[in-house]
TILODREN-641424 format. One record per atom (N, C-alpha, C): residue in one letter; atom name; x, y, z. Coordinates in Angstrom, 2 decimals. Layout:
N
a	CA	X	Y	Z
...
//
This chain:
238
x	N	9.74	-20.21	11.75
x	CA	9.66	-19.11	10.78
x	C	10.50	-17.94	11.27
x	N	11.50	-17.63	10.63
x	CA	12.74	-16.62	10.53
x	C	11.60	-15.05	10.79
x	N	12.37	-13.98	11.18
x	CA	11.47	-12.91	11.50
x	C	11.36	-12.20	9.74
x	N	11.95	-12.39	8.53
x	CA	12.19	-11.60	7.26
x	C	10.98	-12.54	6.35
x	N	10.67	-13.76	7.05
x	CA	9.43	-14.71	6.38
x	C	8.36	-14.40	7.44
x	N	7.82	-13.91	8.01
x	CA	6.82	-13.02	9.20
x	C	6.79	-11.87	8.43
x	N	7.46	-11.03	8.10
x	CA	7.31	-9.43	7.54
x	C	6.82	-10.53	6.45
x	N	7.49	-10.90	5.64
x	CA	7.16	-11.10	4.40
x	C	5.15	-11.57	4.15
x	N	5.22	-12.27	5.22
x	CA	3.21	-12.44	5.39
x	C	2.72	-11.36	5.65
x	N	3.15	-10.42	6.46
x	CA	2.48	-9.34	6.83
x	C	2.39	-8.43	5.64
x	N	3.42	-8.33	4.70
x	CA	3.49	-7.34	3.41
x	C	2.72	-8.05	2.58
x	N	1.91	-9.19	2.49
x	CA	1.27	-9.72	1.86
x	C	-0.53	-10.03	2.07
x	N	-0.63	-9.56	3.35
x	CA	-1.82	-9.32	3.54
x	C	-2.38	-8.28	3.78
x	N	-3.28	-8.04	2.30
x	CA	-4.21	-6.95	1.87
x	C	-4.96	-6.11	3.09
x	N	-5.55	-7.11	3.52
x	CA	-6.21	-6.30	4.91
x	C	-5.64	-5.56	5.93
x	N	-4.48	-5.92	5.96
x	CA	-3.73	-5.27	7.34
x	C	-2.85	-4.13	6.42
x	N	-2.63	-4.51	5.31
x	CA	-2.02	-3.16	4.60
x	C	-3.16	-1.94	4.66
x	N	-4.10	-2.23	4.21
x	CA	-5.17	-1.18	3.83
x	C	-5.73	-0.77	4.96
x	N	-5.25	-1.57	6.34
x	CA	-5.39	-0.97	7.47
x	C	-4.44	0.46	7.89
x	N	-3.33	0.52	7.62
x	CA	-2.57	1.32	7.80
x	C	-2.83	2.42	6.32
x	N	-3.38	2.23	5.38
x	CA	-3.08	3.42	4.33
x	C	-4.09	4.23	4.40
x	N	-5.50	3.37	5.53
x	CA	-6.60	4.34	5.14
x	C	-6.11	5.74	6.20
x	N	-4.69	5.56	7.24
x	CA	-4.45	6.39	7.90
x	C	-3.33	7.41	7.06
x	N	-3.23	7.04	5.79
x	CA	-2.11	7.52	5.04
x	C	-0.63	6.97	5.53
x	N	-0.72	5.79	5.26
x	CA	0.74	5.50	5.73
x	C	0.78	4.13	4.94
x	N	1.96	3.49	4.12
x	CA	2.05	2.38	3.62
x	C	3.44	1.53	4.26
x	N	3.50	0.27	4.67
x	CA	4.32	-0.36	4.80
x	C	5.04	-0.96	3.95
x	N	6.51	-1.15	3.66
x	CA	7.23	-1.55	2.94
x	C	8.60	-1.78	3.49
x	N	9.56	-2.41	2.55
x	CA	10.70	-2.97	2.59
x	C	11.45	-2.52	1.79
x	N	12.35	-1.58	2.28
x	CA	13.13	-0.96	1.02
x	C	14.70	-1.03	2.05
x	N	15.71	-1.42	0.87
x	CA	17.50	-1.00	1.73
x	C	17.22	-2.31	2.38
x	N	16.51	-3.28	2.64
x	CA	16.81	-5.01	3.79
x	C	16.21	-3.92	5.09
x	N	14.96	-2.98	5.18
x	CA	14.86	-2.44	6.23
x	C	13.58	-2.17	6.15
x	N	12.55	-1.83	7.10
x	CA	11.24	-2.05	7.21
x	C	10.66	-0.72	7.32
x	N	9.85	0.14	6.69
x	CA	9.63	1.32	7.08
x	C	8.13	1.75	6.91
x	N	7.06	3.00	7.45
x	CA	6.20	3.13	6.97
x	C	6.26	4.29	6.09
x	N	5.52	4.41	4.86
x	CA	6.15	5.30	4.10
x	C	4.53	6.78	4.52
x	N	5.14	7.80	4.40
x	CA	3.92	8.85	4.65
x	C	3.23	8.98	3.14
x	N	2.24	8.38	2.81
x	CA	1.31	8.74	0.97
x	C	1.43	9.94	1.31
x	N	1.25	11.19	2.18
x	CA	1.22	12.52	1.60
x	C	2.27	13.69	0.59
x	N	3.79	12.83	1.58
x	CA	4.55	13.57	1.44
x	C	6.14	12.33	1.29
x	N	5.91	11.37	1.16
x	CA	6.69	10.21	0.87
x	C	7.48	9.72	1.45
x	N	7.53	10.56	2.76
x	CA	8.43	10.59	4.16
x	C	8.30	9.24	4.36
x	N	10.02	8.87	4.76
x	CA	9.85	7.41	5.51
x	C	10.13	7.20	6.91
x	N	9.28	6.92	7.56
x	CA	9.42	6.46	8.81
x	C	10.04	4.94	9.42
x	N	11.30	5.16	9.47
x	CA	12.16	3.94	9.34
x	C	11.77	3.30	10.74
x	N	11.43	1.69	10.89
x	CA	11.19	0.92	12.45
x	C	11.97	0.31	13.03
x	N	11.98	0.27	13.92
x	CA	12.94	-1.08	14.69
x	C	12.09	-2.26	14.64
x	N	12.30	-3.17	14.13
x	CA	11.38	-4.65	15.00
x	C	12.50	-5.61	15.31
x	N	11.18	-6.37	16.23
x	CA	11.68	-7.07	17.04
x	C	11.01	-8.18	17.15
x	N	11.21	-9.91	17.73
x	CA	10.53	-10.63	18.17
x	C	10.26	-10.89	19.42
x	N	9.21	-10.77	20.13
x	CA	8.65	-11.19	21.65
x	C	9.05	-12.34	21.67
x	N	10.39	-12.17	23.02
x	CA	10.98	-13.44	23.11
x	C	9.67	-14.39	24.16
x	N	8.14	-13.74	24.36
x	CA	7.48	-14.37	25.09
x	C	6.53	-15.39	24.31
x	N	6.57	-15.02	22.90
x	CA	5.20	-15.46	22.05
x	C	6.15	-14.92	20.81
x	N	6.20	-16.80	20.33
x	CA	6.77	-16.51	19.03
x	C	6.03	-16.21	18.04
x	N	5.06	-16.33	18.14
x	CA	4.13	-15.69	17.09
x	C	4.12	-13.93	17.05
x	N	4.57	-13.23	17.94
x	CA	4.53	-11.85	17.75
x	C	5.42	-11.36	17.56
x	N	5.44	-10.16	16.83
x	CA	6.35	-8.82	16.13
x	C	5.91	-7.89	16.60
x	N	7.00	-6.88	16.95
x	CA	6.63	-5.50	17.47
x	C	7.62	-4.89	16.73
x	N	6.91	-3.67	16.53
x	CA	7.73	-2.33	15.15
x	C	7.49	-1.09	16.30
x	N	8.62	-0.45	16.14
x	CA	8.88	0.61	17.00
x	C	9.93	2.00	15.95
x	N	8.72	2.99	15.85
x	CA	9.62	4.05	14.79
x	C	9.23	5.32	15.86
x	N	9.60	6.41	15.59
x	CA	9.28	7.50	16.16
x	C	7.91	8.44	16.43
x	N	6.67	7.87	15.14
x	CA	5.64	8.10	15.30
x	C	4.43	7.40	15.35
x	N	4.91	5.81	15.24
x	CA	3.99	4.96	15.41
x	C	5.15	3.71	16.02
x	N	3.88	2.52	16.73
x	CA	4.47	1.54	17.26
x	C	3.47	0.84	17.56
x	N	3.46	-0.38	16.92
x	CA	2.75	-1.20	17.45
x	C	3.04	-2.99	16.50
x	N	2.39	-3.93	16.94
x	CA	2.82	-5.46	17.00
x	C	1.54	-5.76	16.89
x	N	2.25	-7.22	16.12
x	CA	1.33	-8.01	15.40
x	C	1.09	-9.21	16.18
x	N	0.05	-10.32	16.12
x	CA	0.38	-11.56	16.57
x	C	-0.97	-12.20	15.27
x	N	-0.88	-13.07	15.77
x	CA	-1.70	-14.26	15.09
x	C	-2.87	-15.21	15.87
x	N	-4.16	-15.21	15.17
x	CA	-5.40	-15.72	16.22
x	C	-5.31	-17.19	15.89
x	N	-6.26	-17.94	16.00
x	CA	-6.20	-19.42	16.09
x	C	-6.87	-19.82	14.87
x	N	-6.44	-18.73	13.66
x	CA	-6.62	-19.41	12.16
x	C	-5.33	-18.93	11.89
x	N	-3.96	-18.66	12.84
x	CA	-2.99	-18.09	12.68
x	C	-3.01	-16.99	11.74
x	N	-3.57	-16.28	11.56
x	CA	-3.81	-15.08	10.69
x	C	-3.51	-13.77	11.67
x	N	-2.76	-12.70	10.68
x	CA	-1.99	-11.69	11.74
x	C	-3.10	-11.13	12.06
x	N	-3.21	-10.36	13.44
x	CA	-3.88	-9.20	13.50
x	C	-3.28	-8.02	14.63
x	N	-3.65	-6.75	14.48
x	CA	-3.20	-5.86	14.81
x	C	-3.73	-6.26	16.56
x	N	-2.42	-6.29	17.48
x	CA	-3.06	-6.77	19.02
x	C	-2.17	-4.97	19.87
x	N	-1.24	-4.26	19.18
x	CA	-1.38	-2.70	19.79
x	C	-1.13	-2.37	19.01
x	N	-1.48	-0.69	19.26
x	CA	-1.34	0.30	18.24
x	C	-1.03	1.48	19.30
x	N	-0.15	2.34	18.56
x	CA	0.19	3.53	19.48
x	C	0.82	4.67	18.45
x	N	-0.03	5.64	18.63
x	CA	0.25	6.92	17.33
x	C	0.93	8.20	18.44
x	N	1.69	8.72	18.04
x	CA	2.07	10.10	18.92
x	C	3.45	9.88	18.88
x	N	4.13	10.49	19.40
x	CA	5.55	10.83	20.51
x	C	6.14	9.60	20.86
x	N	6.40	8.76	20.01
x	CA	6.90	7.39	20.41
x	C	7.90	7.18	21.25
x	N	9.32	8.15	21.31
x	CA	10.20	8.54	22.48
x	C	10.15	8.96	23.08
x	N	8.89	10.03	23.81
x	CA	8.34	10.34	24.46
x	C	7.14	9.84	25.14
x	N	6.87	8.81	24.19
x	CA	5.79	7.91	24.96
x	C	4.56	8.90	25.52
x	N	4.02	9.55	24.54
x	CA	3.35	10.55	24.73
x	C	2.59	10.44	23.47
x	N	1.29	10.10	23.50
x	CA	0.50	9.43	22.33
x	C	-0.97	9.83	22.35
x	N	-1.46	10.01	21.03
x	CA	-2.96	11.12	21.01
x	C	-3.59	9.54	20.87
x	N	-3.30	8.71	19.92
x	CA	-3.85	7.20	19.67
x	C	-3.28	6.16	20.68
x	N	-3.83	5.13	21.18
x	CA	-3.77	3.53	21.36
x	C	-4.81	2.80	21.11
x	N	-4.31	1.33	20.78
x	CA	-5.34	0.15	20.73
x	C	-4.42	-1.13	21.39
x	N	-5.51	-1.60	22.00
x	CA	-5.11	-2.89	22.68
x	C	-6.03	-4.01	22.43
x	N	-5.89	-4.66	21.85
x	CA	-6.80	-6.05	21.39
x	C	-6.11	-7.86	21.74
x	N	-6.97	-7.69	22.51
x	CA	-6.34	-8.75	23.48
x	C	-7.48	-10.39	23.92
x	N	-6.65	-11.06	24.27
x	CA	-7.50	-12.45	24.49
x	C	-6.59	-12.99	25.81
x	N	-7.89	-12.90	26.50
x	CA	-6.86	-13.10	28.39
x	C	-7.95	-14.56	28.51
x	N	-7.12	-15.68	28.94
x	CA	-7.69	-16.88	29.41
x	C	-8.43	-16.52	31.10
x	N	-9.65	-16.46	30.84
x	CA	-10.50	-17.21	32.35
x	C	-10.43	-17.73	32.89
x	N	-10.11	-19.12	32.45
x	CA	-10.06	-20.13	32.46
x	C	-9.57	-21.11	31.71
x	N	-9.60	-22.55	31.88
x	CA	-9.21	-23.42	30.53
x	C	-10.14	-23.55	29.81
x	N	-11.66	-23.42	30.09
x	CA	-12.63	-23.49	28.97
x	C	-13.15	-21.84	28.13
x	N	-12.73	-20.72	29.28
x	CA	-12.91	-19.60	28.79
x	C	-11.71	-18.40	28.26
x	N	-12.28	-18.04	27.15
x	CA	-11.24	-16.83	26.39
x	C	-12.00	-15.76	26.28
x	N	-11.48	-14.84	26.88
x	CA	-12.58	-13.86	26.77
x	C	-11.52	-12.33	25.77
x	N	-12.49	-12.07	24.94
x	CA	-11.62	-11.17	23.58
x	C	-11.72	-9.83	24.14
x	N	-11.44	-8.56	24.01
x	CA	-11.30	-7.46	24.21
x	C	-10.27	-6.60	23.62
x	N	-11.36	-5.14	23.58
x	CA	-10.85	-4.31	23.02
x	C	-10.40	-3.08	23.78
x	N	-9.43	-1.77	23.39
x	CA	-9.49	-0.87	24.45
x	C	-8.76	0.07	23.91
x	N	-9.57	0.94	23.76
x	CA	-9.16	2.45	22.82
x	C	-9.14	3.70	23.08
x	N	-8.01	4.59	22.97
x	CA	-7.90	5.55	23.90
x	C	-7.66	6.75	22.91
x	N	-8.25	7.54	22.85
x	CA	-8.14	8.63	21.73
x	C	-8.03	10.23	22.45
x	N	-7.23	10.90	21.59
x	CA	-6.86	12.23	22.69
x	C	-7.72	13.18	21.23
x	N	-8.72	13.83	21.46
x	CA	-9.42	14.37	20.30
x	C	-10.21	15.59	20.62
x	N	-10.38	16.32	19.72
x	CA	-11.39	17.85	19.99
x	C	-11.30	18.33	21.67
x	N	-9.88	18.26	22.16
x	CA	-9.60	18.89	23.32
x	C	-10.58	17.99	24.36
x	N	-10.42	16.69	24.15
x	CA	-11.51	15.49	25.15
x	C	-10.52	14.90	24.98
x	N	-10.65	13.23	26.15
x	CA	-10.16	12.23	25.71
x	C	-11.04	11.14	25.99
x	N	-11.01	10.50	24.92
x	CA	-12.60	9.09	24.90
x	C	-11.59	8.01	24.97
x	N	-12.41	6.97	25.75
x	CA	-11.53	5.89	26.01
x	C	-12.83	4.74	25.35
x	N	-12.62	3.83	25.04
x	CA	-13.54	2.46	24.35
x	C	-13.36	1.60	25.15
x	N	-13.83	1.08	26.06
x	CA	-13.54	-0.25	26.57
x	C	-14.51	-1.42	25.76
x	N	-14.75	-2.13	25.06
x	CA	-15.33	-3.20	23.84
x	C	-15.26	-4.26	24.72
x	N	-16.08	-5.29	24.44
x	CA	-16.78	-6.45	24.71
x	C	-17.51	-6.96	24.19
x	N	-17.41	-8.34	24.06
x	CA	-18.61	-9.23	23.17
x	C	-19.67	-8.58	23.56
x	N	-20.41	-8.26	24.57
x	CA	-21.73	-8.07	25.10
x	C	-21.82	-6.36	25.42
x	N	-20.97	-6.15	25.58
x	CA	-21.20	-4.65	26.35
x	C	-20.07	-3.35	25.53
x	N	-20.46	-2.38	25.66
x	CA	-19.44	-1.36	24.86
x	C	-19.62	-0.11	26.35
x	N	-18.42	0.05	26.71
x	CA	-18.29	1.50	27.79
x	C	-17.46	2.61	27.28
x	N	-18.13	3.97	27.24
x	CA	-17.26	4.95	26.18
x	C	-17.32	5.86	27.25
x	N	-15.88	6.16	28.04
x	CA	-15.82	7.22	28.96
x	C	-15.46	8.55	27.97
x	N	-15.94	9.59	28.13
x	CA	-15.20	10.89	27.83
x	C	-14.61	11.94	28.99
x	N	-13.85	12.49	28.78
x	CA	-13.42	13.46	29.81
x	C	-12.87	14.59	29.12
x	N	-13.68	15.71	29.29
x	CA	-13.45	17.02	29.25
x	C	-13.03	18.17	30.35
x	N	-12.13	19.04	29.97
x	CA	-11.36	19.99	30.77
x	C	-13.42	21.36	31.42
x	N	-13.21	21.10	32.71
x	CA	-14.46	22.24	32.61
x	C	-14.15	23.37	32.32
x	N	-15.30	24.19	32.17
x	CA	-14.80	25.82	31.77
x	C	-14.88	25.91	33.05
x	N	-13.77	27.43	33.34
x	CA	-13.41	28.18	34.77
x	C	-14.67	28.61	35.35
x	N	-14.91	28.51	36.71
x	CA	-15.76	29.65	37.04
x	C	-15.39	31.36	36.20
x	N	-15.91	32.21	37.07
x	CA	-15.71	33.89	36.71
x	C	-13.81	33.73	37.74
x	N	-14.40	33.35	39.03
x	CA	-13.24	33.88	40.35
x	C	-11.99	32.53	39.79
x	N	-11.91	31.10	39.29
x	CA	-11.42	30.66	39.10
x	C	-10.08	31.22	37.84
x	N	-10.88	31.66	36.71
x	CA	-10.11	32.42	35.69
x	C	-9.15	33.58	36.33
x	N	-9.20	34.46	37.23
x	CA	-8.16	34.93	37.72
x	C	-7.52	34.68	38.87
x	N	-7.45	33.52	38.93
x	CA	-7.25	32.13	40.32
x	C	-5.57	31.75	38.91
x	N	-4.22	32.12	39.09
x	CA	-3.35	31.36	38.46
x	C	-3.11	29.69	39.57
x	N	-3.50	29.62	40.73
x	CA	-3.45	28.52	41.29
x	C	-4.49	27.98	41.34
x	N	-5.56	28.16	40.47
x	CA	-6.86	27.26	40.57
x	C	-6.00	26.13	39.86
x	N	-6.74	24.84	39.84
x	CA	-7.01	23.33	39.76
x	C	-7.30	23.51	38.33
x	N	-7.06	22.44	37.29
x	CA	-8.02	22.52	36.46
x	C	-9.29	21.24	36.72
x	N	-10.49	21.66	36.61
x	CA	-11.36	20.55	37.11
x	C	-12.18	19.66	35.64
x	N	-11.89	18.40	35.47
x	CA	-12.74	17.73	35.09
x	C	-14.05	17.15	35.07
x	N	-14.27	16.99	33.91
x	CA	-16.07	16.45	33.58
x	C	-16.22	14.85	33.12
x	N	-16.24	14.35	33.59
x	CA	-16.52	12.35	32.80
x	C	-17.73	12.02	32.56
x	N	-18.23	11.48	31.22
x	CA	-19.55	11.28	30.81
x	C	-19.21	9.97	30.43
x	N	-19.96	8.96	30.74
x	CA	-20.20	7.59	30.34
x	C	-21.09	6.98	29.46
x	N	-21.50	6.75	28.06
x	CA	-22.36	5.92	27.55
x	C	-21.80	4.88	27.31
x	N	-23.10	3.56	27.95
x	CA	-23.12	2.66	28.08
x	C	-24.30	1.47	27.33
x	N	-23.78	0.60	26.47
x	CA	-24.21	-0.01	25.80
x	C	-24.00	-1.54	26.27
x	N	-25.35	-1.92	26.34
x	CA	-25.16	-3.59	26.70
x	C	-25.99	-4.69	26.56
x	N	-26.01	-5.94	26.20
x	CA	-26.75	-6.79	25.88
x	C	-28.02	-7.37	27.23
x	N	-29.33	-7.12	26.91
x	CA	-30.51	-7.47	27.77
x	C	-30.71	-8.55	27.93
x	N	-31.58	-9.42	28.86
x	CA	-31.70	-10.68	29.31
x	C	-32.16	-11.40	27.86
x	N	-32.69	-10.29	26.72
x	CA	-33.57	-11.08	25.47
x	C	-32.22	-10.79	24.22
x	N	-31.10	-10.44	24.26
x	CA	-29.75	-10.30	23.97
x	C	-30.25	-8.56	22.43
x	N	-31.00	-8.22	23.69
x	CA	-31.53	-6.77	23.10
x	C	-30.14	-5.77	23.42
x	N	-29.62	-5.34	22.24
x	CA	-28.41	-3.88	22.90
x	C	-29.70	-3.07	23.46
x	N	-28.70	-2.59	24.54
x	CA	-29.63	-1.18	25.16
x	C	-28.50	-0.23	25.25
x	N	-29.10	1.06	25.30
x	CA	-27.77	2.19	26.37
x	C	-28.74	2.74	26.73
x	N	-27.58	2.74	28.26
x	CA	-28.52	3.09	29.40
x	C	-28.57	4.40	29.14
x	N	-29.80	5.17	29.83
x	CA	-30.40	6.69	30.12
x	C	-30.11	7.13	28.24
x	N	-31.03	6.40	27.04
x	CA	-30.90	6.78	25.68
x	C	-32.33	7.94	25.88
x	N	-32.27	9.10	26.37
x	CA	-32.68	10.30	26.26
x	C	-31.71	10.74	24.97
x	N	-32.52	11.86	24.17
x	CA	-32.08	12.18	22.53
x	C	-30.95	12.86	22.58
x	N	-30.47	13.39	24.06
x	CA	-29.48	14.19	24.27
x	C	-28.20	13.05	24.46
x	N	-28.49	12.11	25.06
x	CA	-27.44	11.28	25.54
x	C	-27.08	10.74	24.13
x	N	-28.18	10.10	23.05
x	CA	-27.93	9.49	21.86
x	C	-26.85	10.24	20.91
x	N	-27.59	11.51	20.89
x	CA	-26.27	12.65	19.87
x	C	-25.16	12.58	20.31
x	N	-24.85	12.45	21.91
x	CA	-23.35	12.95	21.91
x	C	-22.60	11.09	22.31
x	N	-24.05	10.35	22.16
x	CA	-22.96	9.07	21.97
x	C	-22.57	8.80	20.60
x	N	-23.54	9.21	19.44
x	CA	-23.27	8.85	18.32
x	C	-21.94	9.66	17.63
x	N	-21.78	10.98	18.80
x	CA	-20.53	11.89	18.12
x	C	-19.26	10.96	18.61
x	N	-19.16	10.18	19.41
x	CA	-17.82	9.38	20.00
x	C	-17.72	8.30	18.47
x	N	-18.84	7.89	18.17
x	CA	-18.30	7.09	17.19
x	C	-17.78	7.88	15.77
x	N	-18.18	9.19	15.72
x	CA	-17.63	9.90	14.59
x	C	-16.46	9.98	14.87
x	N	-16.18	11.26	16.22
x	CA	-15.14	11.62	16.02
x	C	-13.63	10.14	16.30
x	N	-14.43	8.86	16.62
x	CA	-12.96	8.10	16.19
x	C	-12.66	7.60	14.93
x	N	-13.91	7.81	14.02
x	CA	-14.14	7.68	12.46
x	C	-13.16	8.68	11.58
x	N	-13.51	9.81	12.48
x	CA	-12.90	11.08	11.91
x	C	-11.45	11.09	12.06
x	N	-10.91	10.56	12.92
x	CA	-9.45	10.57	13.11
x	C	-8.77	9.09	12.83
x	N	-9.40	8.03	12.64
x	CA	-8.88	6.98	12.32
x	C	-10.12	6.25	11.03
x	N	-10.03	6.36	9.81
x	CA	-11.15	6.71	9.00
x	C	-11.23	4.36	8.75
x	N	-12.58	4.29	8.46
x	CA	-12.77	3.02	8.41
x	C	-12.56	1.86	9.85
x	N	-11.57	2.50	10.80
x	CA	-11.76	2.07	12.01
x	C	-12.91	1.18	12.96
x	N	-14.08	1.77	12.42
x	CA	-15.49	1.32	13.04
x	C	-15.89	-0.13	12.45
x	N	-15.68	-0.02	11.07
x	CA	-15.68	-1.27	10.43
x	C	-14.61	-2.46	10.66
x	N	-13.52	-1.68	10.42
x	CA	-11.70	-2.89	10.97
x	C	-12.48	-3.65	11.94
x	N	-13.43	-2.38	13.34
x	CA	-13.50	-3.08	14.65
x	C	-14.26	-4.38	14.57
x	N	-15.32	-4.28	13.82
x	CA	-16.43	-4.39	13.71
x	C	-16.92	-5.64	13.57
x	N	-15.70	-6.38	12.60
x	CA	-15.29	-7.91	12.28
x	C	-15.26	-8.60	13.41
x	N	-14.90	-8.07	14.44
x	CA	-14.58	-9.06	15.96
x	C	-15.15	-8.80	16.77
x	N	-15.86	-7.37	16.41
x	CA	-16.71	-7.02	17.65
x	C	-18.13	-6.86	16.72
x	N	-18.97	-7.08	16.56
x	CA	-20.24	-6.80	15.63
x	C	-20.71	-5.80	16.77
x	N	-20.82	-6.01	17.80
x	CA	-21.60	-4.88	18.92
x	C	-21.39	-3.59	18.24
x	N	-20.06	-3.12	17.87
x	CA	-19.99	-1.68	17.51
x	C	-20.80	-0.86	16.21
x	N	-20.89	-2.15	15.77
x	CA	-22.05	-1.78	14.23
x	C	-23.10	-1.70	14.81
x	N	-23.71	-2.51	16.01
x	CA	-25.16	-2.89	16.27
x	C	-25.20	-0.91	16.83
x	N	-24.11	-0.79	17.72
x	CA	-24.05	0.40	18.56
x	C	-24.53	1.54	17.89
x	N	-23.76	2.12	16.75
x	CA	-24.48	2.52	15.91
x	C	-25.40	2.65	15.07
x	N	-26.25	1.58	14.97
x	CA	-27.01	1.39	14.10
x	C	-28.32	1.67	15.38
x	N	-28.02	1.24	16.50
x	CA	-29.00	1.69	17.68
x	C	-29.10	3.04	18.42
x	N	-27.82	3.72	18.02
x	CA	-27.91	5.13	18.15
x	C	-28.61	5.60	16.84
x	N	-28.59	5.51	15.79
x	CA	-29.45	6.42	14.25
x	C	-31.11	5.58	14.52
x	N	-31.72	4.63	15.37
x	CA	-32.60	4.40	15.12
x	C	-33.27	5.00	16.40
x	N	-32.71	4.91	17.71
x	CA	-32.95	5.76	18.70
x	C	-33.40	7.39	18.43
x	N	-32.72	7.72	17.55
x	CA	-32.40	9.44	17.20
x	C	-34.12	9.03	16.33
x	N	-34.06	8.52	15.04
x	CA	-35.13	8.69	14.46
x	C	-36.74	8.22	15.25
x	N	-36.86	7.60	15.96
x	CA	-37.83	7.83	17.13
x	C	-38.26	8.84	17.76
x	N	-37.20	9.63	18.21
x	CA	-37.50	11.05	18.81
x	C	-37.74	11.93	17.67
x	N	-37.89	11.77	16.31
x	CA	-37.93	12.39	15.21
x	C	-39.16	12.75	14.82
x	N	-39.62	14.04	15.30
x	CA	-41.79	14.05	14.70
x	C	-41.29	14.57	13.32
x	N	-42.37	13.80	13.21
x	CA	-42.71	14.19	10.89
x	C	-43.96	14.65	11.54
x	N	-43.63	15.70	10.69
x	CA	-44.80	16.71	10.10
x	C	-45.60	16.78	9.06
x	N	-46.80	16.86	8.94
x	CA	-47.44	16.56	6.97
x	C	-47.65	18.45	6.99
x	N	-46.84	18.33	6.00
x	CA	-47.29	19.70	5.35
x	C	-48.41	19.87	4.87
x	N	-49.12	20.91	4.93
x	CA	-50.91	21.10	4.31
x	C	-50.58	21.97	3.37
x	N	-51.12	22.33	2.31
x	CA	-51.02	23.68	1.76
x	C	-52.38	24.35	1.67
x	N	-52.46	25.82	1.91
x	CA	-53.21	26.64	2.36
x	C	-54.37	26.71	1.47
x	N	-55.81	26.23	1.34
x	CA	-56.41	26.38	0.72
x	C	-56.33	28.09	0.34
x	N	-56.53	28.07	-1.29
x	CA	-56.81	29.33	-1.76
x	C	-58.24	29.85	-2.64
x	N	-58.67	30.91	-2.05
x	CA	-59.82	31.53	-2.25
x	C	-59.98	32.41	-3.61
x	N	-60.46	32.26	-4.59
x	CA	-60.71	33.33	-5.72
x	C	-61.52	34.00	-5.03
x	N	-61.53	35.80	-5.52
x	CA	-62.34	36.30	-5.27
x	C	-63.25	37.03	-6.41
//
């Protein structure tokens, strides 16, 4: 299969299109040339592709604000295996995704995911697994008082870890789910919702953990939740 009959499957499957438009961006073929078009403002972002002379099954597209390659799983059906949003010649990027299948062994394939998001002045990283989900964050600390007029102070970092993983009874847990830890795990899954919209679901197909993840953070939260019965005040004629 010629690389212009490869685009041509890829422009033909619904799913991987509507993957890219829910970010506002449409793929197309216009001029014998491959581009993503911007829905806001109609801008075209013209690509280079190419074929991995390692794996003929893959395509890689390389434009100035996005880049990333396709391959095909073992129903040969494309799927998105990187993604990279930002500074593409600069190689300086707020988004990546890496979705990958590394042999163990000859009887084992083990799938993985790995997502790196530069967001609300943090950066959250996803490491995904059939069984387990690890969501590092890292935030810039605030200065001390003596640090702020320190121009050679350091800047010092903060790393918070929630951790989600399958129990001996294939129960998800996350570890230390105190109501404080739950809110600001359930905000990692917003804010990559918020910047890559439908994302959670795309994942979700290959990884079900990330639905379970959420769905075990909103039931966690409503546990710590007291209901109250309202009374109303008996009233007295006089």
């Amino acid at each position: 299969m010629n690389l212009m009959e490869k685009l041509e499957d890829f422009l033909r499957d619904e799913s991987l299109i509507n993957f890219f438009k829910v970010k506002g961006y449409k793929p197309l073929i216009k001029d014998n040339w491959f581009y993503l078009e911007d829905l806001n403002n109609h801008n075209l972002e013209r690509m280079e592709i190419y074929n991995d002379p390692n794996n003929s099954k893959r395509i890689r597209f390389k434009g100035t604000n996005w880049a990333f390659s396709l391959n095909r799983d073992k129903d040969n059906a494309f799927y998105v295996d990187h993604l990279l949003i930002g500074d593409v010649p600069k190689e300086e990027f707020i988004f990546s995704m890496r979705h990958q299948f590394i042999d163990i062994s000859k009887e084992i394939t083990e799938e993985n995911m790995n997502i790196k998001l530069a967001y609300n002045n943090q950066k959250h990283i996803f490491h995904i697994r059939k069984n387990f989900i690890d969501i590092e964050r890292i935030s810039i600390k605030a200065k001390s008082y003596e640090d702020y007029f320190n121009p050679k102070a350091t800047t010092q970092y903060e790393l918070e870890h929630f951790h989600f993983y399958r129990n001996e009874n294939k129960d998800l847990t996350l570890i230390d789910s105190s109501l404080e830890k739950v809110k600001e795990a359930i905000k990692e899954f917003i804010y990559l919702e918020e910047f890559y919209p439908t994302i959670t679901s795309y994942i979700s197909k290959d990884f079900q953990i990330v639905r379970e993840a959420m769905e075990k953070c909103q039931e966690e939260r409503k546990n710590y939740t007291k209901v109250y019965t309202m009374q109303r005040k008996n009233q007295h004629n006089n």
